[in-house]
C-alpha positions in Angstrom: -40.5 -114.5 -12.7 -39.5 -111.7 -10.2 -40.7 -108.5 -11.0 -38.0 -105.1 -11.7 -37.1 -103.3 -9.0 -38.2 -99.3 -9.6 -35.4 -96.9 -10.5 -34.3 -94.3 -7.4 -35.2 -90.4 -8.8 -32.8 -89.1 -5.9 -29.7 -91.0 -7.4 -30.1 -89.5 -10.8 -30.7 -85.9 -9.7 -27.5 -86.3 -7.5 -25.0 -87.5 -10.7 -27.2 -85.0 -13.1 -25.9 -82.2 -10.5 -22.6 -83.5 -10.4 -22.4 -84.0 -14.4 -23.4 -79.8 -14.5 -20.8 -79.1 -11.7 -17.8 -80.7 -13.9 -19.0 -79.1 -17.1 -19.3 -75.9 -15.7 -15.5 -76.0 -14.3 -14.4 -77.5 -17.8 -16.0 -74.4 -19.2 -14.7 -72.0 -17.2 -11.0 -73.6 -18.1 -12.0 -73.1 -21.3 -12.8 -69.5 -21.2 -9.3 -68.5 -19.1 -7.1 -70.3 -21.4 -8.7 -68.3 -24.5 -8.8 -64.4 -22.9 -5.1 -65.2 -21.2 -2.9 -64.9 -25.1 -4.9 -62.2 -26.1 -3.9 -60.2 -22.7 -0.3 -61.4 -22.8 -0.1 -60.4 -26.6 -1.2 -56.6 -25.8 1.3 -56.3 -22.6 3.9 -57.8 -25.4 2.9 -54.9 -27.8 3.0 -52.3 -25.1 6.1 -53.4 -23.8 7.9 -53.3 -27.4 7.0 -49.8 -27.8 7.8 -48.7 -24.5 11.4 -50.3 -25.4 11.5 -48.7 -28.7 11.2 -45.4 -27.4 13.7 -45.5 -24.6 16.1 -47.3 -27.2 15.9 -44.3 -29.6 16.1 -41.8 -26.2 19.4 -44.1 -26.1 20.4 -42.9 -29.3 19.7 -39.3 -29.1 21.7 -39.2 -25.9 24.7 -40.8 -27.6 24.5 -38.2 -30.7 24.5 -35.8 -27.7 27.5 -37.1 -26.1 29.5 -37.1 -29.7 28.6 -33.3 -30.2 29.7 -32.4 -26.8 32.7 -34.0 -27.2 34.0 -32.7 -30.1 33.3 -29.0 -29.2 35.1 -29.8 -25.4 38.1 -31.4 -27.7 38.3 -28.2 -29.8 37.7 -25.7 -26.7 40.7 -28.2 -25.4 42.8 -27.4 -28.4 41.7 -23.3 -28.5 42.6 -23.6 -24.5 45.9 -25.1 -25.4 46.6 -22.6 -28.6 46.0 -19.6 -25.7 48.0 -21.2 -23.0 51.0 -21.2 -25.8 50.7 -17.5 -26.8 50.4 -16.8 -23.0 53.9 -18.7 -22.6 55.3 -16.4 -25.8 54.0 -13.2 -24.7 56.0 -14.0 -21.4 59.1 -14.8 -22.8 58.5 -11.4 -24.6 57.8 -9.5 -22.0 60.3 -10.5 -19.9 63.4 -10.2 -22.7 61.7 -6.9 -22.8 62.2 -6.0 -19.1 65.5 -7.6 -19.3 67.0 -5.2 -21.8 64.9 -2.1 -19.9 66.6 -2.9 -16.9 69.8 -3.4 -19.2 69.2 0.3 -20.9 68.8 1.8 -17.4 71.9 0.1 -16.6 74.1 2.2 -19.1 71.8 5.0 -19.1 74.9 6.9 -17.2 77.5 5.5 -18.7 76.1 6.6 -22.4 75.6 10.0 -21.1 79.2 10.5 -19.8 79.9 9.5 -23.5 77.8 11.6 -25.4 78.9 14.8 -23.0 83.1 13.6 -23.6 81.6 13.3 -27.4 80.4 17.0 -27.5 83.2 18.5 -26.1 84.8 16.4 -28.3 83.3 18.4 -31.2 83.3 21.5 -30.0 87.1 21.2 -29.9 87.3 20.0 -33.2 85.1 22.6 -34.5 87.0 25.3 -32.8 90.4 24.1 -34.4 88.8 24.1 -37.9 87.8 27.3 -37.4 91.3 28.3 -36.6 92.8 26.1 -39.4 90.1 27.2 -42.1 88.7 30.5 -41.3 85.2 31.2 -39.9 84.0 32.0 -43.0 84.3 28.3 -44.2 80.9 26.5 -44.8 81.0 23.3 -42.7 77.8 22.0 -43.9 77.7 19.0 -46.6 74.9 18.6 -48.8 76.0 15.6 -50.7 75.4 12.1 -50.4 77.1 9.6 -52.7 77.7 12.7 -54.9 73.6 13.8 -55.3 72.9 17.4 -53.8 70.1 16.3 -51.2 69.9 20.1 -49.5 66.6 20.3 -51.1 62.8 20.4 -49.2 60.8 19.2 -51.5 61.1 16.6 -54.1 59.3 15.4 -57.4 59.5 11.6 -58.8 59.3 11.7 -62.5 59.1 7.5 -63.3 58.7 6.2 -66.4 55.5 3.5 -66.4 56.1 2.1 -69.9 56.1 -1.5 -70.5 59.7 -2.1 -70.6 59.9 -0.8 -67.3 57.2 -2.3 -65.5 57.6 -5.8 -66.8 61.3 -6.1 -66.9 62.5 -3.1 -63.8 60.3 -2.9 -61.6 61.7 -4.4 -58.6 64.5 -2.3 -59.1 62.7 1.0 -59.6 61.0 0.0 -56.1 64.3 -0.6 -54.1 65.6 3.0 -56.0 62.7 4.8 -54.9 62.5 3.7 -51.2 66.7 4.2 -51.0 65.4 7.9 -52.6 63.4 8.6 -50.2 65.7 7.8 -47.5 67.9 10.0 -48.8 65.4 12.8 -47.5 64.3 11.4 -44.0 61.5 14.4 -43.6 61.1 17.4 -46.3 58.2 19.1 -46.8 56.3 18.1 -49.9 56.7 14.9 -51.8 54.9 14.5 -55.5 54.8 11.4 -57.7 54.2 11.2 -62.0 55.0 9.2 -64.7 57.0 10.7 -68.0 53.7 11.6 -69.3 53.1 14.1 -66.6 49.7 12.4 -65.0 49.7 12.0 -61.2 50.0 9.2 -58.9 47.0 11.0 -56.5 44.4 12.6 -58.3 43.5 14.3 -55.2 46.9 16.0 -55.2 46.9 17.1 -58.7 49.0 20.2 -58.5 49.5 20.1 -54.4 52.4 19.0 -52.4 51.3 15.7 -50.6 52.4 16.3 -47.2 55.6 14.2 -46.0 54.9 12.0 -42.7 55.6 8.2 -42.1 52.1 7.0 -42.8 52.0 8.4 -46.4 55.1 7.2 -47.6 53.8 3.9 -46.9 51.0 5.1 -48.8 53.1 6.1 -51.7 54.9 2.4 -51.6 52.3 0.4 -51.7 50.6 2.4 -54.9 54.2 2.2 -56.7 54.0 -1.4 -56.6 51.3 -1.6 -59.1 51.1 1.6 -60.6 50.9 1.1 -64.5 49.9 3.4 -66.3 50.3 4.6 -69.9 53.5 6.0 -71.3 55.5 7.1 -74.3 58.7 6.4 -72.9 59.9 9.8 -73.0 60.2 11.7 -69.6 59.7 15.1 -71.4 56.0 16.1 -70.0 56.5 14.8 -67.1 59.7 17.0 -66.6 57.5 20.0 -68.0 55.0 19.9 -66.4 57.0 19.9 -62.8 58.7 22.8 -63.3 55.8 24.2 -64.7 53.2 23.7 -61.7 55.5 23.4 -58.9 58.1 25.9 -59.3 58.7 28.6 -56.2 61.8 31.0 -55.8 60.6 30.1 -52.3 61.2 26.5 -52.2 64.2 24.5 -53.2 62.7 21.6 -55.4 64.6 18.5 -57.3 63.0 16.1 -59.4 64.2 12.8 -59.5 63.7 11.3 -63.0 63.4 7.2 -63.4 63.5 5.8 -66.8 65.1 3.6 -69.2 64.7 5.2 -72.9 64.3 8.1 -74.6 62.0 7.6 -77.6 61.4 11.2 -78.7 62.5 13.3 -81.7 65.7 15.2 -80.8 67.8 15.5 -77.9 68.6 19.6 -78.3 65.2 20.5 -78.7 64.2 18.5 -75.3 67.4 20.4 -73.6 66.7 23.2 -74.8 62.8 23.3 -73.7 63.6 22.6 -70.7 66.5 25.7 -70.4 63.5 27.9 -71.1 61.1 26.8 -68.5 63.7 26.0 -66.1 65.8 29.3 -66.3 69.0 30.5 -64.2 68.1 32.8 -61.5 70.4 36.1 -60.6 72.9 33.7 -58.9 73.9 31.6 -61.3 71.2 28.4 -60.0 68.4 26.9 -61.8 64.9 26.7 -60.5 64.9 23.2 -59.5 67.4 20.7 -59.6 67.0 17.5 -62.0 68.9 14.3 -61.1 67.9 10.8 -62.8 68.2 7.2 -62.7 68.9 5.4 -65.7 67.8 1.4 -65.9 69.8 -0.2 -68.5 67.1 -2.4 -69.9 67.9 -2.0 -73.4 71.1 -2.8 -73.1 70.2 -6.5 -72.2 68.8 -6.4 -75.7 70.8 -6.6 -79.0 73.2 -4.1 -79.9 71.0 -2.2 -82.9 68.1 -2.3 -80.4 69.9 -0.1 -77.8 69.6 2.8 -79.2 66.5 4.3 -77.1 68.5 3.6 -74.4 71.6 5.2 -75.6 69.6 8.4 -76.6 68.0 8.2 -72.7 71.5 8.0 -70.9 72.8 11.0 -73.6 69.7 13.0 -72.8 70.0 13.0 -68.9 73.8 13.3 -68.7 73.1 16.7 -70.4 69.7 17.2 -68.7 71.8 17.1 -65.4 74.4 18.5 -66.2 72.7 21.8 -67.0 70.4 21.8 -64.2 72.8 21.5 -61.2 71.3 17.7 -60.7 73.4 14.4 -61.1 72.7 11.0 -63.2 73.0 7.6 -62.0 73.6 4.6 -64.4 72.8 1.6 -63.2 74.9 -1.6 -64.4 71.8 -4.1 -63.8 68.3 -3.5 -63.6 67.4 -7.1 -61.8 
């Protein structure tokens, strides 16, 4: 029997070595495949939130955009509403400096007519004179039949019920033709029947007559409604009584649609006393009057304040140099 050949210690270091050499390499696989996800998974996160962000940048911009685009539409429509008045203020001015140019144009030719118009009336006035005598009065103070040579003038308006609710348009369109009537006097003054004033702060003062006022007075008439007892008595009274000058020549204008006092006579024969003749025959103011026939669009045994009203100023009027005016519709 042949005896075992010894076992070589250099061969077995050399594969031990190469054993450690491979393990070590499998291991180090080991270890980059398990740190690599977790570094990919935080870049992931990172980049998510980084895309967030500029997404909801994104959306702020485009709420931006929207806002700024409505406000350039409606400066768009503003510039557009401007540009139109601009093209209708040019049109006006330029009918405007057409009919300038147009006035200048007959400037000469109207002021050949007015001079051949005032000889023209100097003629005429000349041969009246002849025809008439000098000593005739030329001047004529009536309009429609209602003495209008007076300076200052007193509205006495009856505020009742009847009058505002059923009249009142009419009283309105009576009392601006009035006024007309006078295009400037001196002192205007405005009451009901019951003698209280349109203007506290003019309570026994003239308010003065100029354009602006009048308005003034128009646009309080339109709503003034006060109380009244549908009888224009006080209100006359107390006119004469406060306002009466021998130096002024005053008419009160009295608006109203029934009388509902005691007796006729007594009422004409108050007002007589207060409102006397002077040496020539002429009472201290004049009294005219407006009657709205509102009753009568009521039946026949319920016209009788309105009757008694229409009696009452015919008289009234009568007596005091003044006229009165029946309407035939108060609408």
């Amino acid at each position: 029997m042949k005896p075992r050949r010894g076992i070589e210690e250099f061969s077995i270091s050399f594969l031990d070595v190469i054993c450690c050499g491979f393990g070590a390499i499998v291991l180090l696989l080991m270890i980059t495949k398990t740190v690599e996800p977790q570094i990919i998974e935080a870049s992931t996160i990172e980049l998510e939130g980084r895309l967030a962000a500029l997404q909801e940048q994104i959306f702020e911009i485009r709420g931006e955009t929207r806002i700024l685009n409505r406000d350039l539409n409606a400066k768009h429509e503003q510039l557009s509403r401007f540009q139109e008045r601009i093209a209708i203020l040019r049109g006006l001015a330029d009918a405007a400096r057409a009919s300038y140019q147009s006035l200048n144009t007959t400037t000469a030719a109207n002021s050949e007519v007015t001079r051949e118009l005032a000889i023209a009336r100097q003629s005429l006035t000349i041969e009246q004179e002849r025809l008439l005598g000098r000593q005739n009065n030329r001047v004529n103070d009536l309009i429609g039949g209602i003495p209008v040579d007076s300076e200052y003038i007193i509205f006495v308006i009856d505020t009742s019920g009847s009058m505002f609710g059923y009249a009142w348009e009419r009283v309105l369109q009576e009392f601006q033709a009035t006024l007309e009537i006078y295009p400037k006097v001196k002192g205007i003054q405005v009451m009901n029947d019951m003698g209280n004033y349109m203007f506290s702060r003019y309570v026994g003062e003239w308010i003065p007559d100029t354009p602006g006022r009048r308005k003034v007075i128009m646009d309080r008439m339109r709503t003034w409604n006060v109380f009244s007892n549908s009888s224009p008595v006080e209100g006359i009274n107390r006119a004469i009584r406060t306002f009466y000058d021998k130096d002024k020549k005053i008419s009160i204008y009295v608006f109203g649609d029934e009388f509902t006092g005691d007796s006729i006579e007594q009422v004409v024969d108050t007002v007589d006393k207060i409102n006397r003749e002077t040496n020539t025959g002429e009472r201290l103011v004049r009294i005219h009057a407006v009657g709205f026939p509102v009753q009568f669009s009521r039946p026949r045994h319920l016209q009788v304040t309105g009757i008694r009203f229409a009696t009452l100023m015919r008289e009234l009027t009568h007596r005091n140099g003044g006229t009165f005016v029946g309407l035939d519709d108060f609408r």
